[in-house]
C-alpha positions as CSV (number, residue, x, y, z in Angstrom):
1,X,44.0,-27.6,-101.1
2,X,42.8,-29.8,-98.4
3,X,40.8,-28.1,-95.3
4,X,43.2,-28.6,-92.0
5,X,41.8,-30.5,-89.0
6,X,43.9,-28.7,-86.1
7,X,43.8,-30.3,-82.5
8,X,41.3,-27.5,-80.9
9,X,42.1,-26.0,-77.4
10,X,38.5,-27.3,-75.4
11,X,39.7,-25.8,-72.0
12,X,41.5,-22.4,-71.3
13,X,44.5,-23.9,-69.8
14,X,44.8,-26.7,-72.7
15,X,48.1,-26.3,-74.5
16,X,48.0,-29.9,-75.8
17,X,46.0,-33.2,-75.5
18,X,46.0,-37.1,-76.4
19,X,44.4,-37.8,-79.0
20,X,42.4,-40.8,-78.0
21,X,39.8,-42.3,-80.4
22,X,39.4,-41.3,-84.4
23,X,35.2,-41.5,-84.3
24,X,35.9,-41.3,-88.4
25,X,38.2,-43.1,-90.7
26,X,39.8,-42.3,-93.9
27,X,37.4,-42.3,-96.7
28,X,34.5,-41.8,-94.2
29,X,32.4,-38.6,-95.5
30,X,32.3,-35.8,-92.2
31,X,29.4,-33.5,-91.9
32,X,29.6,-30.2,-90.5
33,X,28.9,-30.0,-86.9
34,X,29.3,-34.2,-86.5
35,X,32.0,-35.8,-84.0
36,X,35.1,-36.5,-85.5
37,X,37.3,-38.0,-82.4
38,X,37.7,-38.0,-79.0
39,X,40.5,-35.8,-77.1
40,X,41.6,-36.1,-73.6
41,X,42.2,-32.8,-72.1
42,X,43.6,-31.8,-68.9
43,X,40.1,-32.0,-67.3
44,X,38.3,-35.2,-69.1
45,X,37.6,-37.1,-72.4
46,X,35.8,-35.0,-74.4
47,X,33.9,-35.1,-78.1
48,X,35.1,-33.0,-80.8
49,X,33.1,-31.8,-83.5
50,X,34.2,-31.0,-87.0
51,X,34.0,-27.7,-88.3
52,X,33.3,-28.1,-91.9
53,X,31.8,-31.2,-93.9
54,X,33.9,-33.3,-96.7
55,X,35.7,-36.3,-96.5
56,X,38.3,-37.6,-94.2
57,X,41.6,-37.7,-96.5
58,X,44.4,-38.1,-94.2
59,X,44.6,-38.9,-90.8
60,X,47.9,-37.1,-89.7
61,X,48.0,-37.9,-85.6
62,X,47.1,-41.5,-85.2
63,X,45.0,-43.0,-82.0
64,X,47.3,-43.2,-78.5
65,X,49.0,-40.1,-79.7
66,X,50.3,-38.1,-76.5
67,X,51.0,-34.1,-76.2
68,X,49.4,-33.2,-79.1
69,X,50.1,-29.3,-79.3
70,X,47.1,-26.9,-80.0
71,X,46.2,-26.0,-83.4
72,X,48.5,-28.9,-84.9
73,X,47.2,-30.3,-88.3
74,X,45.4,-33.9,-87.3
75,X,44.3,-34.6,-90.6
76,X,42.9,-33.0,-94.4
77,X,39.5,-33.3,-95.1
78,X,38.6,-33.3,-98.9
79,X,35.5,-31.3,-100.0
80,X,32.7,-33.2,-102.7
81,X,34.4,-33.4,-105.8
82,X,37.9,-32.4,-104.7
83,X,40.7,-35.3,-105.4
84,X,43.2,-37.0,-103.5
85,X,45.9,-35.3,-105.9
86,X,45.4,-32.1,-103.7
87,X,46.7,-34.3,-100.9
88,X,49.9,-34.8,-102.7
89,X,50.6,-30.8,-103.3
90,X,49.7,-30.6,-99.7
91,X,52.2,-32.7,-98.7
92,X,54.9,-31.5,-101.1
93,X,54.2,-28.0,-99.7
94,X,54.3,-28.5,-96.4
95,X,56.9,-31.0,-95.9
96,X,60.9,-31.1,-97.3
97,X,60.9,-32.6,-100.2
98,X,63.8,-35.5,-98.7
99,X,60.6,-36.3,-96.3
100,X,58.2,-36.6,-98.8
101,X,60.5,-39.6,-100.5
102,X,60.3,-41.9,-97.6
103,X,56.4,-41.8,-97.2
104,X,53.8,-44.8,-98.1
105,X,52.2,-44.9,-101.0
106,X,48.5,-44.9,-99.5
107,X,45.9,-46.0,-101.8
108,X,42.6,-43.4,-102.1
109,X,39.6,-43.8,-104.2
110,X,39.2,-45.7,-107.3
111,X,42.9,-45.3,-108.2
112,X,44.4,-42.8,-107.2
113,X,47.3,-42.5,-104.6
114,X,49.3,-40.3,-102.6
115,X,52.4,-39.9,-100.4
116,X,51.8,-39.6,-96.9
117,X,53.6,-39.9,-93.8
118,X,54.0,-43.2,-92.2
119,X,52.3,-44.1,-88.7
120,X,55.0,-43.7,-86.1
121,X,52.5,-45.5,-83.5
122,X,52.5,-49.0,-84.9
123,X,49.4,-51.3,-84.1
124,X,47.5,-50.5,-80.9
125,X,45.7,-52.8,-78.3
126,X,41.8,-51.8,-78.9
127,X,40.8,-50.2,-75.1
128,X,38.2,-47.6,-74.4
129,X,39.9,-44.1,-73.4
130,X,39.5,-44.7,-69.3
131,X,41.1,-48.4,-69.8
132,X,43.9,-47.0,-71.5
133,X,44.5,-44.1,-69.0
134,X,43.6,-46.3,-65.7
135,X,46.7,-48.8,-67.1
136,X,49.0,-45.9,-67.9
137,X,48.7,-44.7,-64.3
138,X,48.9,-48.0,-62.6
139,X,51.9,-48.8,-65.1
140,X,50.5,-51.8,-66.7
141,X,50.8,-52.9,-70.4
142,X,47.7,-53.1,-72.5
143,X,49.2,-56.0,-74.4
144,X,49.6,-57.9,-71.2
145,X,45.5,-57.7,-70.3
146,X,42.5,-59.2,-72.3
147,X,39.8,-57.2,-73.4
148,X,36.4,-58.4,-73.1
149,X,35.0,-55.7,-74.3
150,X,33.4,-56.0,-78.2
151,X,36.1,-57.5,-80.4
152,X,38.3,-57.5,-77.8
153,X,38.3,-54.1,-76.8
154,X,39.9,-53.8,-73.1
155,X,37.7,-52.0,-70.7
156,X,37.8,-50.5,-67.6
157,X,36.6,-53.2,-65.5
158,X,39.8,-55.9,-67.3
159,X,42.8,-53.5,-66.3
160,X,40.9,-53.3,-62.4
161,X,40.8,-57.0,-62.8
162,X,44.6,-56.8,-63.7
163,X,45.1,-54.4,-61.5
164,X,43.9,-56.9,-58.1
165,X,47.3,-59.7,-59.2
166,X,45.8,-61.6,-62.4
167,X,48.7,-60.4,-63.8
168,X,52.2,-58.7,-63.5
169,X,53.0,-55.0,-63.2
170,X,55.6,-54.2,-66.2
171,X,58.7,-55.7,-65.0
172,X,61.3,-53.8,-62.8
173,X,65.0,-53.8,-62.4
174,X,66.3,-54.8,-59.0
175,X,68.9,-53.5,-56.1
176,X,70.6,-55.7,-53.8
177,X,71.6,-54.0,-50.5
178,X,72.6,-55.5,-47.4
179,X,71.4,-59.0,-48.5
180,X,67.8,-57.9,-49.6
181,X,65.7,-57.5,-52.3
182,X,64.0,-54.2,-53.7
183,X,62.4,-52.9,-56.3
184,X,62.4,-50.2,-57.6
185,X,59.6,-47.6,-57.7
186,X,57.4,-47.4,-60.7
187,X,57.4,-44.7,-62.7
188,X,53.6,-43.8,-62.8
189,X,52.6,-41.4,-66.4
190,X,51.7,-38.2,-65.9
191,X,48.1,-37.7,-67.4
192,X,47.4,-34.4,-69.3
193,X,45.1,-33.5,-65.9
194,X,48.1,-34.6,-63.4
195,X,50.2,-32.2,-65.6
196,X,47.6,-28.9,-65.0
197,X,46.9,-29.8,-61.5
198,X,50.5,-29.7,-60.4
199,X,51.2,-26.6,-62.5
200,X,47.7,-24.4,-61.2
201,X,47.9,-25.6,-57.7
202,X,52.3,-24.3,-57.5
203,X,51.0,-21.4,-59.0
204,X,48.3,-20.8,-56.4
205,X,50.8,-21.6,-53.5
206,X,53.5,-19.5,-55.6
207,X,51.4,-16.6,-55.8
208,X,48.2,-16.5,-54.1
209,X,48.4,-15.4,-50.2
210,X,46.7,-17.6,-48.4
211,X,44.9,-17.5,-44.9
212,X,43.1,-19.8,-43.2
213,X,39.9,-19.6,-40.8
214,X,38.5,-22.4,-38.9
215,X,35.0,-23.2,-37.4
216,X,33.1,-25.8,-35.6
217,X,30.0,-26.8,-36.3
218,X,27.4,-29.3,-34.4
219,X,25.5,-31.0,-37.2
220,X,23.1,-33.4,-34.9
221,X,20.1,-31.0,-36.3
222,X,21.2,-31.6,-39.8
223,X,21.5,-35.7,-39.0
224,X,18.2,-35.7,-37.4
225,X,16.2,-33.8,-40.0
226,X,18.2,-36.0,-42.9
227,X,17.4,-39.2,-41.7
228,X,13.7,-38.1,-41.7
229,X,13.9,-36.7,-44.9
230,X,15.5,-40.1,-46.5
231,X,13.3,-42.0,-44.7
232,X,9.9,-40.6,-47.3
233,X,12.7,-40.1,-50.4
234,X,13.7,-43.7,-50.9
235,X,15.3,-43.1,-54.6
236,X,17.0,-40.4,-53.5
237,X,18.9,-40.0,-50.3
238,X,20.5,-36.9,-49.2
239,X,23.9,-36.5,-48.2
240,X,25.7,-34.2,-45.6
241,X,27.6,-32.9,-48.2
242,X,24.1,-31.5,-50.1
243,X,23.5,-29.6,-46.8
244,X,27.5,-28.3,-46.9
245,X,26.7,-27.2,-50.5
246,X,23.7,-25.1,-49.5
247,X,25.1,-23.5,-46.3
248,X,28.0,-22.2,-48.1
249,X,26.1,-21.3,-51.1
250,X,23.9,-19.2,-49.0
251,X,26.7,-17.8,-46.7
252,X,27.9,-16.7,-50.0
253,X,24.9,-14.3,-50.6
254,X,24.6,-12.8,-47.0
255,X,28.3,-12.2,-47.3
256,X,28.8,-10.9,-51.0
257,X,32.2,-9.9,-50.3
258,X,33.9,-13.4,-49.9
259,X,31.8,-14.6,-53.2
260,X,34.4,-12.8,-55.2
261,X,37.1,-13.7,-57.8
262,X,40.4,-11.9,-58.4
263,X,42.1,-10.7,-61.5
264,X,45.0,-8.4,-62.4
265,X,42.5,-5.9,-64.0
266,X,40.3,-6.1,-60.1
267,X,38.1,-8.4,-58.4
268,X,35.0,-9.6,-59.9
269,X,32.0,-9.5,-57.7
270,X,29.8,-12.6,-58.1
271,X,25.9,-12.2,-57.8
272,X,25.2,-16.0,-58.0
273,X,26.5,-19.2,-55.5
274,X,28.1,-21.5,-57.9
275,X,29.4,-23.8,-55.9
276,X,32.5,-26.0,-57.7
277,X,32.8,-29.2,-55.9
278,X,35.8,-31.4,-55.7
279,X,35.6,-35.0,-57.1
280,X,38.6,-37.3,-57.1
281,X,38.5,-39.4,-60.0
282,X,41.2,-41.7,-61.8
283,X,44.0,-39.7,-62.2
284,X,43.4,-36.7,-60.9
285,X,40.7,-34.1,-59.6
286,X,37.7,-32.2,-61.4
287,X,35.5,-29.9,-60.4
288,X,32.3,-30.2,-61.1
289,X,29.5,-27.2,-60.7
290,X,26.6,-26.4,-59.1
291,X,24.8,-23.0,-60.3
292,X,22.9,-20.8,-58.8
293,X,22.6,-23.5,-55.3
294,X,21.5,-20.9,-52.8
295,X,18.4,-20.6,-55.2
296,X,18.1,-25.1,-54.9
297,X,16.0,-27.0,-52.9
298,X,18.0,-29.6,-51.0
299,X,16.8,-32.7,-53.0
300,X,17.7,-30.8,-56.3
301,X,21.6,-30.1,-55.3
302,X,21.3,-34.0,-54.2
303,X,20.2,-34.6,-57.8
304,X,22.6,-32.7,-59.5
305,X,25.7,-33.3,-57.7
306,X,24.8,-37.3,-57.7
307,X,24.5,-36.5,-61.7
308,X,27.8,-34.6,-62.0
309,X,29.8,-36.8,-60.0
310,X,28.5,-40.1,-62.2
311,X,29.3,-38.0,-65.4
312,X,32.6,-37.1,-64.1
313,X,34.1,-40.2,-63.5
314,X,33.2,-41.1,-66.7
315,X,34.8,-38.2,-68.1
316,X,31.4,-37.0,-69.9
317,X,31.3,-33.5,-68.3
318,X,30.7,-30.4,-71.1
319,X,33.2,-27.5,-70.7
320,X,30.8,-25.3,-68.9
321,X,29.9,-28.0,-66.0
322,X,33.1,-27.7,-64.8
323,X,34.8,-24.5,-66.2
324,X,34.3,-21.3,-63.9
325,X,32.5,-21.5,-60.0
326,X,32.7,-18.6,-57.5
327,X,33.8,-20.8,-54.8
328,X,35.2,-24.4,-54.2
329,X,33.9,-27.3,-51.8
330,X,36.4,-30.3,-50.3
331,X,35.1,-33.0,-48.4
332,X,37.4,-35.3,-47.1
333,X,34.9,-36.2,-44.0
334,X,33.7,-39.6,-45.9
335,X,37.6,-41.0,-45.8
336,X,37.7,-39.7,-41.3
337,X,39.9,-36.8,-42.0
338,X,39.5,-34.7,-38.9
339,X,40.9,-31.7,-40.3
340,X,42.8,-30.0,-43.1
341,X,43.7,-26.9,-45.5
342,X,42.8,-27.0,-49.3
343,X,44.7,-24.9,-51.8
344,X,42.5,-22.4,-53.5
345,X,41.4,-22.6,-56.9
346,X,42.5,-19.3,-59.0
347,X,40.6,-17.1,-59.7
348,X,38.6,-17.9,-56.7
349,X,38.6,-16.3,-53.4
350,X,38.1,-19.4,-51.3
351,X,38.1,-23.1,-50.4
352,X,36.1,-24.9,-47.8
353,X,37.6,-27.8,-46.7
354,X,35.2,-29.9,-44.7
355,X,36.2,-32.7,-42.2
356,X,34.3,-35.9,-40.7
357,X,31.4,-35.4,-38.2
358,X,32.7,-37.1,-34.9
359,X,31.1,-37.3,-31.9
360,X,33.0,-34.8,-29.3
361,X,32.9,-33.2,-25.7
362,X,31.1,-30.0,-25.6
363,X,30.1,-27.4,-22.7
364,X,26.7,-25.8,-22.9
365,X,26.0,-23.3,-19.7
366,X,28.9,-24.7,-17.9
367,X,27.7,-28.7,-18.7
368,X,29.4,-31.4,-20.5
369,X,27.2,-32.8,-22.7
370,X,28.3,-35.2,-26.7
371,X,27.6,-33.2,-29.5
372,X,28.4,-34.5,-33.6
373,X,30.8,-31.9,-34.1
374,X,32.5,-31.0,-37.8
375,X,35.3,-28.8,-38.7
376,X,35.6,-26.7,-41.5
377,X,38.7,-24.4,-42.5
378,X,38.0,-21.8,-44.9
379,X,41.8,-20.9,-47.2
380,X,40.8,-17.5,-48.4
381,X,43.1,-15.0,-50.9
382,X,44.3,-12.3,-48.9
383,X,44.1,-10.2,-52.0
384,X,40.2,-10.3,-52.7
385,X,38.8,-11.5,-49.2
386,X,39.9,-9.5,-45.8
387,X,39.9,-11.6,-42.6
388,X,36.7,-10.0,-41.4
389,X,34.7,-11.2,-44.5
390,X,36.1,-14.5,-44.5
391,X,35.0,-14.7,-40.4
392,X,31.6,-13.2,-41.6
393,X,31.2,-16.0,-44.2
394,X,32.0,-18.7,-41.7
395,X,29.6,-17.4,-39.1
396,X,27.0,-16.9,-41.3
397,X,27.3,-20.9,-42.8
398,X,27.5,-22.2,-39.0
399,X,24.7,-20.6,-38.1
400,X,23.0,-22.5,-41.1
401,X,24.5,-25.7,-40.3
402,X,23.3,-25.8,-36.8
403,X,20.0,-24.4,-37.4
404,X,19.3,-26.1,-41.3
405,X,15.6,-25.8,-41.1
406,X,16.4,-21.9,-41.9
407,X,17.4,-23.6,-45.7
408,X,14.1,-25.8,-46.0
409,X,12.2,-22.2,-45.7
């Protein structure tokens, strides 16, 4: 018989997946270990490998398919010297037999033939993975753009181009009220990362008990000393966000107890600052990892996140640069948010949510004086982190932000 391709589970909370790209055709010979096709998951596009070698038989799930469940057959791979007849008693033993009499005839090999399910998909319009998904989200048919990608394929850039009025958005049904026009709202697609973003955030609202703790924080120190830092580092400038990353990577180890994670079974204890750092990207939010940063240098963090937010928004992160983290980063300042609460990120403890550096009023021994002035709300779980330990942590990452030579030592 056949060996089953089954549609893996690459992330613990992927129940299904689209089923992007088929890297292999039928006919085409598989070795073990070699990538197969290309799944989106609820964090990103990722490769998948096959797990034995042989030749591709049957493609079961065709390209564009959406919510694809977990460990449902994909396609039959054929070991050396095994015929396509075995694809035949597959299908007549896995499918009712009134089924099997309305398949295609589908030629294999030399001569021989089998019957096999017919593609319920149709023709598709050839776009890479993050064309396809930027036009789902922005409600725009594929067949209504041209690709200039290689034969024809639709990229990225030709559904932005769409996206600025080249074209139309798919058309709408109309109300009349009170003499004026509207239209409707478009229904956007939920991606497969839309879906477990909405479902783990309600369940950290639902269920987590959330406090927050605020702090101010005069970064003119850290300004001064990173302008004369990017001043001698030409390729590589550092951001306020690298500085943010250290700080509360190295709060984290002065104050073990709010670098902690909870569980059912007790709370895990975290001897490394892995700092997770939220990155919006088309359709949704990922976050990328930073490990070990209190033991970084400032221009290596720069390096890394720079690297892991490129590689995110193309959807080329591995599981484990963005699976796990003791503690969560959200910096809003860049966009002149002020102020706000994040929602933590189970199993986590906390969330930092950082807002824009303005320049404000500020009385030192009874004198005004204009100070750069950030603020920074930490949500912490009740459950794992008491309010003394979450006040600890934000004391001990002020005192870094306001004096950041103590994290070039």
């Amino acid at each position: 018989m056949p060996i089953e391709i089954l549609m893996p589970a690459l992330s613990p909370t992927m129940t299904e997946g689209n089923l992007t790209k088929w890297v292999k055709k039928e006919g085409d010979r598989v070795s073990t270990g070699e990538v197969i096709a290309e799944i989106e998951t609820d964090k990103a596009i990722m490769e998948v490998e096959s797990v034995d070698g042989g030749i591709v038989g049957k493609i079961l799930i065709q390209e564009g398919a959406e919510n694809v469940k977990v460990n449902e057959v994909i396609a039959l791979l054929l070991e050396d010297g095994e015929s396509a007849d075995s694809l035949n008693r597959y299908m007549s033993a896995v499918m009712p037999e009134s089924q099997t009499a309305k398949n295609e005839s589908v030629n294999f090999g030399a001569d021989k033939s089998c019957s096999l399910p017919k593609n319920d998909f149709g023709a598709r319009q050839p776009a890479t993975p993050l064309a396809r998904r930027v036009a789902d989200n922005a409600g725009i048919e594929l067949s209504k753009i041209k690709g200039t990608g290689p034969h024809g394929r639709i990229v990225r850039d030709d559904v932005v181009k769409a996206l600025d009025g080249s074209i139309a958005r798919q058309p709408q049904s109309l109300n009349f009220c009170c003499a004026n026009c509207f239209k409707e709202p478009t229904l956007i697609k939920i991606s497969q990362m839309r879906k477990t973003i909405a479902q783990r955030l309600t369940g950290s609202k639902q269920q987590v008990p959330h406090f927050y703790l605020s702090v101010d924080c005069e970064i003119d120190s850290i300004l001064t000393i990173r302008k004369k830092l990017n001043e001698s580092n030409e390729s590589n400038k550092l951001t306020v966000n690298d500085f943010v990353i250290k700080a509360a990577a190295c709060a984290l180890i002065d104050v073990p107890e709010a670098n902690v994670s909870w569980s059912d079974d007790g709370i895990f204890q975290h001897h490394t600052a892995d700092i997770s750092v939220a990155v919006a990207i088309d359709g949704g939010l990922i976050t990328p990892i930073i490990q070990a940063a209190s033991t970084k240098g400032l221009k290596e963090i720069s390096v890394q996140a720079k690297d892991l937010i490129q590689r995110a928004n193309a959807g080329k992160l591995k599981p484990e640069e963005f699976q796990g983290g003791t503690f969560t980063v959200s910096n809003l300042g860049m966009y002149g948010v002020k102020t706000f609460s994040a929602i933590i990120n189970p199993p986590q403890g906390c969330i930092l949510a950082v807002g824009a550096g303005e320049q404000r009023a500020v009385v030192r021994d009874g004198s005004i004086s204009v100070a750069t002035v950030m603020s920074c709300t930490l949500s912490v779980d009740h459950r794992a982190v008491d309010g003394v330990a979450g006040a600890k942590f934000l004391a001990a990452f002020k005192k870094r932000m306001e004096e950041p030579a103590i994290m070039l030592m």
